[in-house]
N, C-alpha and C positions, 0 to 999 in steps of 0.2 A: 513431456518433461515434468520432473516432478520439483515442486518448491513449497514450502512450509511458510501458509499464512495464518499469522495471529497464532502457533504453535501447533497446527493442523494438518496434517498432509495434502495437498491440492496436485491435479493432474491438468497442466496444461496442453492442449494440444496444438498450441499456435507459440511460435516466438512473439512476443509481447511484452511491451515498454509498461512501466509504472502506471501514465494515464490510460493505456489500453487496458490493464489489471483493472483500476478504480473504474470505469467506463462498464466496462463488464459487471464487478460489482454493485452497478448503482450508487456508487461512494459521490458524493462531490469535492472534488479536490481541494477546495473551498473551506472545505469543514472537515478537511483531514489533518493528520503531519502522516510521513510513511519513513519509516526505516525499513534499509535493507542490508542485511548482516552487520546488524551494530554501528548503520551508519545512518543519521538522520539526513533524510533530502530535502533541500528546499523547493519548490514549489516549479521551479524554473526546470528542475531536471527532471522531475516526471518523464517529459515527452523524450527522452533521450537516455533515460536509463533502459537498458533492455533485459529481464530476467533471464539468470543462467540456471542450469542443473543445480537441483538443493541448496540454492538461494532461502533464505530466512526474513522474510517481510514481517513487519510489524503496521498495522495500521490502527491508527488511535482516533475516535471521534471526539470533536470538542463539544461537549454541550453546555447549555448556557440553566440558568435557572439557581435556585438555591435559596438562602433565605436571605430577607432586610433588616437588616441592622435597625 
């Protein structure tokens, strides 16, 4: 199955939920937000979203750091 992450082409060979994606990627859910086709999920539907055919995932890392005032 093919789905575009982060603007990318990817080949999945498994049906697979949002945490199963991040799981795979080494992602921590924790330290992500994930859209899929222009729709932000909260944290709760990971385990229950399941990628379809040319689905459009965005995953964005939060990171911390930057300068003191």
């Amino acid at each position: 199955m093919k789905v575009f992450i982060n603007g990318k082409p990817d080949e999945l060979d498994e049906v697979m939920t949002i945490a199963r994606l991040l799981e795979r990627r080494k992602a921590r859910p924790e330290i992500v937000s994930v859209e899929v086709n222009d729709r932000i999920l909260q944290r709760e539907e990971y385990a229950k979203t399941i990628l379809r055919e040319g689905d459009a995932v965005e995953i964005v890392f939060f990171m911390g750091g930057g300068r003191e005032a």
